[in-house]
MDAnalysis code that builds the backbone (N, CA, C; Angstrom):
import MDAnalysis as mda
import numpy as np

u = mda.Universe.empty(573, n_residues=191, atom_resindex=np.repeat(np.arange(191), 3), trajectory=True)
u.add_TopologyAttr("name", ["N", "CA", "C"] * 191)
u.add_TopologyAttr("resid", np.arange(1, 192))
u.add_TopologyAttr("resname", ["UNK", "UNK", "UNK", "UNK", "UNK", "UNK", "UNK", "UNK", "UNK", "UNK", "UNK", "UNK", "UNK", "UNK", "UNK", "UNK", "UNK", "UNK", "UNK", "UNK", "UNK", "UNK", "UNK", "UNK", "UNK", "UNK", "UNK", "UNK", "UNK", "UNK", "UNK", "UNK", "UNK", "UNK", "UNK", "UNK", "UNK", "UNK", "UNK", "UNK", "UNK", "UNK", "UNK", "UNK", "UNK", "UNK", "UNK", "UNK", "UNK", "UNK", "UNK", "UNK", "UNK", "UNK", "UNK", "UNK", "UNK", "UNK", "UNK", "UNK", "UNK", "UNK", "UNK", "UNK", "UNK", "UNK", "UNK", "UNK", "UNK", "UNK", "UNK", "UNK", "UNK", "UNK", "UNK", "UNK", "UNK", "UNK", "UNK", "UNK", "UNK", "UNK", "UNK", "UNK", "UNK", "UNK", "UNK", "UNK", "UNK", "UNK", "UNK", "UNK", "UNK", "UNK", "UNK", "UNK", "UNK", "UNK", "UNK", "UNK", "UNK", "UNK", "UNK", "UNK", "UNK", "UNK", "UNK", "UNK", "UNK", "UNK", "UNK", "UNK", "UNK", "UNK", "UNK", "UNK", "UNK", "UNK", "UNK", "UNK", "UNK", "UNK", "UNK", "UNK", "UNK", "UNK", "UNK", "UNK", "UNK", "UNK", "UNK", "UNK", "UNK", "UNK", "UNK", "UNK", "UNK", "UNK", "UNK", "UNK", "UNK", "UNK", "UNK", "UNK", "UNK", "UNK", "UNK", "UNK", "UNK", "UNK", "UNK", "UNK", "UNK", "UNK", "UNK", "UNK", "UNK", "UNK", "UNK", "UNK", "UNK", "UNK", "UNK", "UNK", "UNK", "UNK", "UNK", "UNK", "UNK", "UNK", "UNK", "UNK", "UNK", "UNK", "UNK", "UNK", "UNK", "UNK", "UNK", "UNK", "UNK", "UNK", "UNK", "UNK", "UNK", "UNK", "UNK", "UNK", "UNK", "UNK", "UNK"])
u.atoms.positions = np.array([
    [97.610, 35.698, 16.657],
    [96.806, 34.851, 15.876],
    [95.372, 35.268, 16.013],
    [94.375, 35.274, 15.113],
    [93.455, 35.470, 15.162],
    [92.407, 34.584, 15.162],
    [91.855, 34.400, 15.866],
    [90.475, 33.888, 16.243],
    [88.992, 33.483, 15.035],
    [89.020, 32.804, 15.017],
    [87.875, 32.976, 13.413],
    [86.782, 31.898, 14.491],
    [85.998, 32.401, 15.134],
    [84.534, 31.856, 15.486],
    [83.616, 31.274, 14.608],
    [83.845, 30.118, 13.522],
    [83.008, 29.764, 12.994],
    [81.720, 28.826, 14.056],
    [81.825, 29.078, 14.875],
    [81.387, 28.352, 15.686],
    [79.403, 29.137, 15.632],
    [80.262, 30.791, 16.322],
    [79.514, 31.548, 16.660],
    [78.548, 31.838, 15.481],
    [79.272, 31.965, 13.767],
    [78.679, 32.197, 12.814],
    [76.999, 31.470, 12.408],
    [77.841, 29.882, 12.870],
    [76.901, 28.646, 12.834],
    [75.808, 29.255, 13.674],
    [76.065, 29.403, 14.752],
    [75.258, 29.344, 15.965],
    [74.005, 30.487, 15.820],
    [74.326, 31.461, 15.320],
    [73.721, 32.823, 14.853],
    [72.609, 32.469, 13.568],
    [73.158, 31.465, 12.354],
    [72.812, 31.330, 11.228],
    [71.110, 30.102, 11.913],
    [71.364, 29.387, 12.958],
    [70.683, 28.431, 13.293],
    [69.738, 28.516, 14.243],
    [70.308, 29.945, 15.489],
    [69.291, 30.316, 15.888],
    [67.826, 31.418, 15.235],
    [68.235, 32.105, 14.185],
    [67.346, 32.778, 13.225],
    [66.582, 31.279, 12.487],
    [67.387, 30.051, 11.607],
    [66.378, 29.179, 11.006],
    [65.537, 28.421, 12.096],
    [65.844, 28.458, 13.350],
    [65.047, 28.224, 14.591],
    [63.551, 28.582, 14.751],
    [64.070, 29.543, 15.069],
    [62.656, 31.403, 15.240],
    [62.045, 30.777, 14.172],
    [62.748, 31.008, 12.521],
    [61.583, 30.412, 11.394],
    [60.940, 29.037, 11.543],
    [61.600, 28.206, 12.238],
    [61.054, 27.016, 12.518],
    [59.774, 26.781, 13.506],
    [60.153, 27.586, 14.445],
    [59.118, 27.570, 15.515],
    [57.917, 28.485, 15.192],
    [58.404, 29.850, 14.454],
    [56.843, 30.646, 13.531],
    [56.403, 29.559, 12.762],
    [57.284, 28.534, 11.851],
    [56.110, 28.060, 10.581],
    [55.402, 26.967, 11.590],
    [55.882, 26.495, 12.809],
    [55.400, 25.544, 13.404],
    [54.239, 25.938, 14.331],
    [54.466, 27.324, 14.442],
    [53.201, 28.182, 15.883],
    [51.999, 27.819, 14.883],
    [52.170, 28.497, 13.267],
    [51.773, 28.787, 12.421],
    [51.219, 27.058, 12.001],
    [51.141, 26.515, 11.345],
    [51.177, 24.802, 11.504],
    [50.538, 24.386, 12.742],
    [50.915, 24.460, 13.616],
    [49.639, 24.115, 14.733],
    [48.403, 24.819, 14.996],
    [48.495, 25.829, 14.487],
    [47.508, 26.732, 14.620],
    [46.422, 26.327, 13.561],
    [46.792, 25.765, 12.089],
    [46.155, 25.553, 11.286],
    [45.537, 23.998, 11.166],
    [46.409, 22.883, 12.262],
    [46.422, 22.099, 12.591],
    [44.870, 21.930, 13.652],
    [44.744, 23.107, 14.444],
    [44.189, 23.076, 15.800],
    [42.364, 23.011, 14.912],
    [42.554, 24.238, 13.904],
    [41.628, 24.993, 13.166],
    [41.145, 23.702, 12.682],
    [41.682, 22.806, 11.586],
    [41.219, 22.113, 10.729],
    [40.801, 21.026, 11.622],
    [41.685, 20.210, 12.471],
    [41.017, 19.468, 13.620],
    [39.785, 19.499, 14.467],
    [39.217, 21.066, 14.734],
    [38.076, 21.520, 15.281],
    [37.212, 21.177, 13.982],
    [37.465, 21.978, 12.807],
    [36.851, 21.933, 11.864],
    [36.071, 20.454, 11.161],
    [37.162, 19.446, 11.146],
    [36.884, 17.916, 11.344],
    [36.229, 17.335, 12.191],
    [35.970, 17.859, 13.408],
    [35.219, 17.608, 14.566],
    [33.766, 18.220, 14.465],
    [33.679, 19.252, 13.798],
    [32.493, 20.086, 14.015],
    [31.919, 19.026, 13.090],
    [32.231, 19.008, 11.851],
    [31.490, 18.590, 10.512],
    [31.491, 16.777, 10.735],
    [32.007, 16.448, 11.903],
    [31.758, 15.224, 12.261],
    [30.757, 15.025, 13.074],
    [30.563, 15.760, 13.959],
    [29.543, 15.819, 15.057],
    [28.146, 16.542, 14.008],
    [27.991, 17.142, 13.109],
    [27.159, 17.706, 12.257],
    [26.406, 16.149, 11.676],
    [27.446, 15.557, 11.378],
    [27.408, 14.686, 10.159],
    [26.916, 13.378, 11.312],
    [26.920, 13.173, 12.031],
    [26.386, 12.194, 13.395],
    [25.066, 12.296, 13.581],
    [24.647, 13.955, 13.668],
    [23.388, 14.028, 14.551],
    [22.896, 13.968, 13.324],
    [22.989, 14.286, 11.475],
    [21.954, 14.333, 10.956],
    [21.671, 12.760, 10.712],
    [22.783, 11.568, 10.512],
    [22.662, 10.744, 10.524],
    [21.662, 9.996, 11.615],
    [21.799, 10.150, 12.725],
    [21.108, 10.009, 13.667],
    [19.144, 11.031, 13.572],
    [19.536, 11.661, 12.610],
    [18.108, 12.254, 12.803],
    [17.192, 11.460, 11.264],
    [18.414, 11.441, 10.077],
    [17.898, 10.521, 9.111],
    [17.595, 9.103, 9.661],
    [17.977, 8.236, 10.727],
    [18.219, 7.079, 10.759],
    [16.030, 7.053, 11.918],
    [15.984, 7.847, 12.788],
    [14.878, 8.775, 13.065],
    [13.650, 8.777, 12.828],
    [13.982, 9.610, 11.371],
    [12.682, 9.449, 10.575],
    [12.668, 8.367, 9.905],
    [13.536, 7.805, 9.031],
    [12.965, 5.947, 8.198],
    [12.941, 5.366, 9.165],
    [12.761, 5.397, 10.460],
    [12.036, 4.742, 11.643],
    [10.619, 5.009, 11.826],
    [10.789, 6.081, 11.597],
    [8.970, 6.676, 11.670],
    [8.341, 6.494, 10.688],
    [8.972, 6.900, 9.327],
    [8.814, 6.381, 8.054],
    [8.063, 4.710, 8.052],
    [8.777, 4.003, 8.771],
    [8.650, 2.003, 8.601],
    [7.577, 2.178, 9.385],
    [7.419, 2.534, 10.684],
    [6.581, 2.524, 11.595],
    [5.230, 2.702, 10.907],
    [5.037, 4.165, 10.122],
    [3.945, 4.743, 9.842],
    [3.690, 3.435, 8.412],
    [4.356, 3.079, 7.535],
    [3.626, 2.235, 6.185],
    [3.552, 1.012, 7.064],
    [4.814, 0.248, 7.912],
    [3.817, -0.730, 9.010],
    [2.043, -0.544, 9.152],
    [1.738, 0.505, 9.947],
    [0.439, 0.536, 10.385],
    [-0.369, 1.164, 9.562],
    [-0.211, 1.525, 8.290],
    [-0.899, 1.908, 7.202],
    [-1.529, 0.154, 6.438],
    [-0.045, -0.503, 6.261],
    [-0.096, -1.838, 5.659],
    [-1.250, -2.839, 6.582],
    [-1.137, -2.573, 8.252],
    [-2.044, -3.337, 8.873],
    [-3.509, -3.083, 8.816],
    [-3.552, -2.087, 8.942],
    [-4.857, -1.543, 8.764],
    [-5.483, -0.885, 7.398],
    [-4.705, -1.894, 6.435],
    [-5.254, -1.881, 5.035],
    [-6.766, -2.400, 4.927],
    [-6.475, -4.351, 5.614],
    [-7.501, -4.813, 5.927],
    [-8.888, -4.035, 6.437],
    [-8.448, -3.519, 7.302],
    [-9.844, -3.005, 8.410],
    [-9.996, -1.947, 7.029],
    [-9.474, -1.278, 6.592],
    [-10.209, -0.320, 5.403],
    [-10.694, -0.863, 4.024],
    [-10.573, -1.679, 3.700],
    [-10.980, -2.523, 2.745],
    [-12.453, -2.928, 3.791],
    [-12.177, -4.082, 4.731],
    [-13.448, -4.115, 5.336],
    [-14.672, -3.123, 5.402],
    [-13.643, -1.841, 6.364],
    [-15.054, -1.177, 6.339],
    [-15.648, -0.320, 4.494],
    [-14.591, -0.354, 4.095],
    [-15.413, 0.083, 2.527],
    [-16.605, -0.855, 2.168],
    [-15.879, -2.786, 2.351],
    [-17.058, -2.800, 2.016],
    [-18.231, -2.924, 2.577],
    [-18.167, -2.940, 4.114],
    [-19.442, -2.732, 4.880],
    [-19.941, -1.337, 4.537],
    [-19.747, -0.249, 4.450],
    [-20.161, 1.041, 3.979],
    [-21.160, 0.825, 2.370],
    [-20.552, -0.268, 1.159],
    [-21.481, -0.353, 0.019],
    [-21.795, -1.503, 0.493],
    [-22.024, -2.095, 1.356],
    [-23.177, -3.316, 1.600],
    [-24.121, -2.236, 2.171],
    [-24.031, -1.401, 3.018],
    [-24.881, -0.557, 3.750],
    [-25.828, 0.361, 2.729],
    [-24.834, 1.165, 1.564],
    [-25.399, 1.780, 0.897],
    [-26.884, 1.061, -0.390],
    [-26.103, -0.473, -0.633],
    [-26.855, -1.254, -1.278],
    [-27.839, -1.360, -0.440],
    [-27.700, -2.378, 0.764],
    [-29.282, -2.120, 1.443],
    [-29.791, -1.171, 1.948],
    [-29.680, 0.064, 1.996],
    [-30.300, 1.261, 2.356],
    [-31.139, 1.222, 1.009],
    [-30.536, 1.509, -0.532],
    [-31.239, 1.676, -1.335],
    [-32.304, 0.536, -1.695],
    [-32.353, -1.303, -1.520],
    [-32.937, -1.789, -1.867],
    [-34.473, -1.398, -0.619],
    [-34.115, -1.029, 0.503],
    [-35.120, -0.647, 1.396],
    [-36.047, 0.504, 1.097],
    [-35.415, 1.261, 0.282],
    [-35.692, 2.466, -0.297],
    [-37.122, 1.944, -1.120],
    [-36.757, 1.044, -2.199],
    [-36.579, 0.358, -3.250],
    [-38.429, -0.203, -2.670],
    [-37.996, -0.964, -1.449],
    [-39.157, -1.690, -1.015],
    [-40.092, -0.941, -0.165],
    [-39.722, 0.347, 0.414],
    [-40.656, 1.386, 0.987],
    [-41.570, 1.989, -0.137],
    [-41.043, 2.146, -1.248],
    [-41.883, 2.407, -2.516],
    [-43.325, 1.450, -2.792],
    [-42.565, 0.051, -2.814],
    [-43.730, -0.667, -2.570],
    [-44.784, -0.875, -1.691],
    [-44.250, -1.009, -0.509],
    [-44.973, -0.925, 0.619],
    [-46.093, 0.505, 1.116],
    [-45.401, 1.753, 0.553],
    [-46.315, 2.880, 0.489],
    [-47.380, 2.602, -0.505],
    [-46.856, 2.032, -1.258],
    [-48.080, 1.992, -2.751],
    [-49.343, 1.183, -2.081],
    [-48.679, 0.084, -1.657],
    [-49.481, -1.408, -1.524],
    [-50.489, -0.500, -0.612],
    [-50.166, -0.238, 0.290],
    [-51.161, 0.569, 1.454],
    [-51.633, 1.418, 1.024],
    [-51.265, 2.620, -0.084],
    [-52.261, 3.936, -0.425],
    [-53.211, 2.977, -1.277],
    [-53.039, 1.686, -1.827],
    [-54.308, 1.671, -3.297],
    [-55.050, 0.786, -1.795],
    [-54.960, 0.208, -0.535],
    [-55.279, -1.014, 0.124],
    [-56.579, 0.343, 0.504],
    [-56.085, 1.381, 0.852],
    [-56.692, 2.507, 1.780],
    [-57.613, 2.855, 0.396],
    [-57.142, 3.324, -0.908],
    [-58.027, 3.991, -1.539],
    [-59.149, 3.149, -1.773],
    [-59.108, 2.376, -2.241],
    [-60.373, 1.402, -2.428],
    [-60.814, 0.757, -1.331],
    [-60.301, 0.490, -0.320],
    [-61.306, 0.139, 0.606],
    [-61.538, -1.078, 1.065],
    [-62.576, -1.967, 2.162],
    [-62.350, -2.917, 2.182],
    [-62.672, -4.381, 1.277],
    [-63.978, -3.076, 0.167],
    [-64.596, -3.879, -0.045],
    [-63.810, -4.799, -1.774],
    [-62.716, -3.857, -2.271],
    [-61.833, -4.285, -3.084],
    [-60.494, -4.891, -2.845],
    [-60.221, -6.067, -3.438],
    [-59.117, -6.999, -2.474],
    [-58.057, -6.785, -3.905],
    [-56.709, -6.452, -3.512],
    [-55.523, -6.814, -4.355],
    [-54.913, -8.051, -4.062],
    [-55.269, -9.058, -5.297],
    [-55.024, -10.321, -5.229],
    [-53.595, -10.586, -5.829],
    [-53.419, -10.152, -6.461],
    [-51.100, -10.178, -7.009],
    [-50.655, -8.857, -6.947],
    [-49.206, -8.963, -7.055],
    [-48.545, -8.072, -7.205],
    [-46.731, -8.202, -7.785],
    [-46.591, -7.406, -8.509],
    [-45.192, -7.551, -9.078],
    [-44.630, -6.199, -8.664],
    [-43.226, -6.124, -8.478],
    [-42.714, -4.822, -8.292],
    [-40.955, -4.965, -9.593],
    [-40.645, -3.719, -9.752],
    [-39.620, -3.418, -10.925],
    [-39.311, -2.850, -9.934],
    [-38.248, -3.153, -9.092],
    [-37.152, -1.793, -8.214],
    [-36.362, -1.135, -9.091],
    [-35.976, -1.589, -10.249],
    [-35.169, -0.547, -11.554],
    [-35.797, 0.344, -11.636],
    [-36.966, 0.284, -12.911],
    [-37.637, 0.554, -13.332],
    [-38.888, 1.389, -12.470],
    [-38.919, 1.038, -11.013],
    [-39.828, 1.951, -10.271],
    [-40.970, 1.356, -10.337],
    [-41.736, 0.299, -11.574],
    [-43.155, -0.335, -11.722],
    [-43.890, -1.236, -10.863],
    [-44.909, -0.607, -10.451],
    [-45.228, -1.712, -9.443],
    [-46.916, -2.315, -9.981],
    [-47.092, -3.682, -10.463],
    [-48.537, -4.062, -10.232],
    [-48.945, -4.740, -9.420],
    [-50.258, -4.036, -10.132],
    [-51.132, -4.914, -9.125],
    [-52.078, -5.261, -10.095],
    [-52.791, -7.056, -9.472],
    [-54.190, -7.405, -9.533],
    [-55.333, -7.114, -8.904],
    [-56.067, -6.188, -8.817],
    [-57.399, -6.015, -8.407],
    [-58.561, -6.842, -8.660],
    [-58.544, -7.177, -7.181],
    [-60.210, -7.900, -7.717],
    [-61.321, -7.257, -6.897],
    [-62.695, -7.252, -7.897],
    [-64.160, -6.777, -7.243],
    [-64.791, -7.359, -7.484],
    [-65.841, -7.728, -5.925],
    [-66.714, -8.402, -5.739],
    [-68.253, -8.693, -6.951],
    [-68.584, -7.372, -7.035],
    [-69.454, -7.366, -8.320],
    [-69.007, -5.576, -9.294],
    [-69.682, -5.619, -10.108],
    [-69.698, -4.164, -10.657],
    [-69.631, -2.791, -10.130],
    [-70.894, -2.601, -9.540],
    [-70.763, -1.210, -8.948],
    [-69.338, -0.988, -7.349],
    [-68.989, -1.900, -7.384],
    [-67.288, -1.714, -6.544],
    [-66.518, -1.611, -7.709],
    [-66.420, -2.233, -8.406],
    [-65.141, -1.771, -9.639],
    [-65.492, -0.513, -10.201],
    [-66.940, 0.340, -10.827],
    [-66.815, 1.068, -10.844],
    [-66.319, 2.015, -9.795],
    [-66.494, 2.513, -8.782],
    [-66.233, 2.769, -8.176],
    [-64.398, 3.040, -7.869],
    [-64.263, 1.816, -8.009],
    [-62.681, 1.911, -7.931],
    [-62.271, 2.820, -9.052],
    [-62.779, 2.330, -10.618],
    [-62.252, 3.232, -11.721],
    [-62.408, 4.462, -11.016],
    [-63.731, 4.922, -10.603],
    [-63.655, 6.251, -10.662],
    [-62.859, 7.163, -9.943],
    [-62.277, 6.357, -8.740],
    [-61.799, 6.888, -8.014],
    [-60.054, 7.195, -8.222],
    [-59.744, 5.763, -9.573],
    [-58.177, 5.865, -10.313],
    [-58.129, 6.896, -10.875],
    [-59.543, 7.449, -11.698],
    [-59.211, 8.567, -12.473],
    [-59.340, 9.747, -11.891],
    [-59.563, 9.854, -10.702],
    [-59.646, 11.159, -9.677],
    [-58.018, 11.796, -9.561],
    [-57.737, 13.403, -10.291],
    [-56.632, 13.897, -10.016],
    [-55.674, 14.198, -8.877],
    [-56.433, 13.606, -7.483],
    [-55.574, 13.789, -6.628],
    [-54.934, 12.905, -6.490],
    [-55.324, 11.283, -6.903],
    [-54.619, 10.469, -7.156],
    [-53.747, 10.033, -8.230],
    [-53.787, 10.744, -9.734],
    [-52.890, 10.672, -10.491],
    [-51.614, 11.472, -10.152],
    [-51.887, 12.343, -9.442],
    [-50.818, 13.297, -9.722],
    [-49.973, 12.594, -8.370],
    [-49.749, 11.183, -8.018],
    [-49.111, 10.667, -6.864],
    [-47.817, 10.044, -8.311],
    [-48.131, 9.925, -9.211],
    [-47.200, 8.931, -9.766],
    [-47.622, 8.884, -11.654],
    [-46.165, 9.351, -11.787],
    [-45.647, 9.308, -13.258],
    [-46.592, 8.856, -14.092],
    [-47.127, 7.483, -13.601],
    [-48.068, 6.950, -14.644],
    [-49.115, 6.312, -13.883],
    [-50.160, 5.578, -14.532],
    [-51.035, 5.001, -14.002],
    [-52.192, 4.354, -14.903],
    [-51.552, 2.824, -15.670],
    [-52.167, 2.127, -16.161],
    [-53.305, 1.008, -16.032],
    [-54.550, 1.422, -16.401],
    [-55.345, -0.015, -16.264],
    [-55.689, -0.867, -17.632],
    [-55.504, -2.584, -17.030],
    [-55.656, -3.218, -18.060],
    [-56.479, -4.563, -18.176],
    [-56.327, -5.378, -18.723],
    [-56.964, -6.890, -18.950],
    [-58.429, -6.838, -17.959],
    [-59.304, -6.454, -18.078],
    [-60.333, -6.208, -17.158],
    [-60.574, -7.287, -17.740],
    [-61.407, -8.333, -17.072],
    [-61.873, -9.368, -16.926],
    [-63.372, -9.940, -16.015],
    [-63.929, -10.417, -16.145],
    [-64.951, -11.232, -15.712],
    [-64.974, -12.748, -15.540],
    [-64.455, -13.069, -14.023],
    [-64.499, -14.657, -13.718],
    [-65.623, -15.288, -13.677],
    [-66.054, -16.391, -13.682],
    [-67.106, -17.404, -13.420],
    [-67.926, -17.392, -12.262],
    [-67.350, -16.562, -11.306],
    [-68.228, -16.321, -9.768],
    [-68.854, -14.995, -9.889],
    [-68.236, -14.234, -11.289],
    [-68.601, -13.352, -11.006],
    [-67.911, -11.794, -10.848],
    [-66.791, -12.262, -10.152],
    [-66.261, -11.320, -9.536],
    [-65.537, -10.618, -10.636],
    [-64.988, -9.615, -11.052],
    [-63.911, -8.442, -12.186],
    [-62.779, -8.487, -11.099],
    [-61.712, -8.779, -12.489],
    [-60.900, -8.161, -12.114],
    [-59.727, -7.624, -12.777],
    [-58.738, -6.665, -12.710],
    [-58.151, -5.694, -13.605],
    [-57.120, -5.484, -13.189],
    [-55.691, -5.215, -14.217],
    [-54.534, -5.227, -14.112],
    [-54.221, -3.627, -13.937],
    [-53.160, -2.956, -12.814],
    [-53.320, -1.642, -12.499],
    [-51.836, -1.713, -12.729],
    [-50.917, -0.699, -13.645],
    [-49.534, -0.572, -13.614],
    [-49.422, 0.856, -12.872],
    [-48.599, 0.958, -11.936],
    [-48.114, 2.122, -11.414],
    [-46.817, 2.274, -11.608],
    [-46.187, 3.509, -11.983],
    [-45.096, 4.051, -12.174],
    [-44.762, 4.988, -11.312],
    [-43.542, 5.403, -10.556],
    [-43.084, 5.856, -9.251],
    [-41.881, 6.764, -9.931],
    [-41.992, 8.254, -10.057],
    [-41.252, 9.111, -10.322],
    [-40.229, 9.297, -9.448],
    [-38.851, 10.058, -9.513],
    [-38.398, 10.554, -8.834],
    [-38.506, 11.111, -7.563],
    [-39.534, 12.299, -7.967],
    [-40.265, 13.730, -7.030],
    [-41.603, 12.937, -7.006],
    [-41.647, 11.423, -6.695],
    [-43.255, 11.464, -6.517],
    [-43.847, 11.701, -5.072],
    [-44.812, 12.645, -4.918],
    [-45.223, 13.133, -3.774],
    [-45.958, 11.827, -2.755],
    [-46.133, 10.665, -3.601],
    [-46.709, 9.824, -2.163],
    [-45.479, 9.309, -1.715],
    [-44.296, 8.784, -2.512],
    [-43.339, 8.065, -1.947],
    [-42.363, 9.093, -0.914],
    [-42.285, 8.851, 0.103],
    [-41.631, 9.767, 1.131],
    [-41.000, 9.306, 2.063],
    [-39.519, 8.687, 1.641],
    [-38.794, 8.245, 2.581],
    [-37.411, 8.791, 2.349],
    [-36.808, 8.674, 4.497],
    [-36.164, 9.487, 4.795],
    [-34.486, 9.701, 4.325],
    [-33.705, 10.160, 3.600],
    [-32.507, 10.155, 3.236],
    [-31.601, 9.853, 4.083],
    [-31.346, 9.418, 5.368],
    [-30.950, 9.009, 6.372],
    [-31.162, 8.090, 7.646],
    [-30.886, 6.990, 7.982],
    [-31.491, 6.320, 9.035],
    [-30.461, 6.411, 10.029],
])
């Protein structure tokens, strides 16, 4: 009788789909191991940038925080800076006058008194009322308005309403005009 080993046939047919089982499976874990690292890398990637975005809109809040607080204090000091610039210029404004008042107090002397005065800080105009005791002092004064070292202090230099009071005394309306480049006014661009 003969022997028919289907046993062995099986056994042969199952250890070969084995081998293929355990290659597609070496193979499968291997791609398993790969993509798992791979999931890990791009997770740990995906952490720290999160963690570095989360970071900066921290620094981000922080920085418009203390921009937003110290809006105030910059608004303040702007406008202390044009309060400063305004009164620097109205001082400006009134050194004009004050140089004038003293060069005409000095040019004429003691014996001619400036009794009013108006000033134009726009406009630069400054008068004055002059008064003299008798005649030969007012001349005097004329002559000395129309002397070129003193015109050439200022743009203009009007006299007017000359008059004669009841005691005696003259007296005459003087408009001065204050140029830009005028050489008597000389104050400093900085304090």
């Amino acid at each position: 009788m003969i022997q028919i080993n289907f046993l062995s046939k099986q056994n042969k047919k199952l250890s070969k789909q084995q081998e293929k089982d355990k290659l597609i499976f070496k193979y499968a874990l291997i791609a398993f191991i790969i993509c798992s690292v791979a999931f890990l890398g791009v997770f740990s990637i995906n952490l720290y940038l999160q963690y570095k975005i989360n970071q900066v809109q921290a620094q981000t809040t922080t920085a418009r925080k203390q921009i937003d607080s110290e809006r105030t204090l910059e608004a303040n000091y702007l406008f202390f800076v044009n309060k400063l610039a305004i009164i620097r210029e109205l001082f400006d404004q009134r050194a004009n006058k004050q140089i004038a008042m003293g060069f005409f107090s000095e040019l004429f002397g003691p014996n001619i008194a400036i009794s009013g005065l108006t000033y134009n800080m726009e406009d630069g105009i400054l008068s004055l009322q002059v008064t003299s005791p008798h005649v030969f002092y007012l001349e005097e004064a004329l002559e000395v308005l129309e002397d070129p070292e003193v015109t050439k202090y200022f743009s203009s230099l009007t006299k007017s309403n000359l008059n004669r009071q009841a005691m005696g005394q003259y007296t005459f309306s003087l408009t001065v005009s204050f140029s830009e480049d005028s050489e008597l006014v000389i104050v400093e661009t900085e304090y």
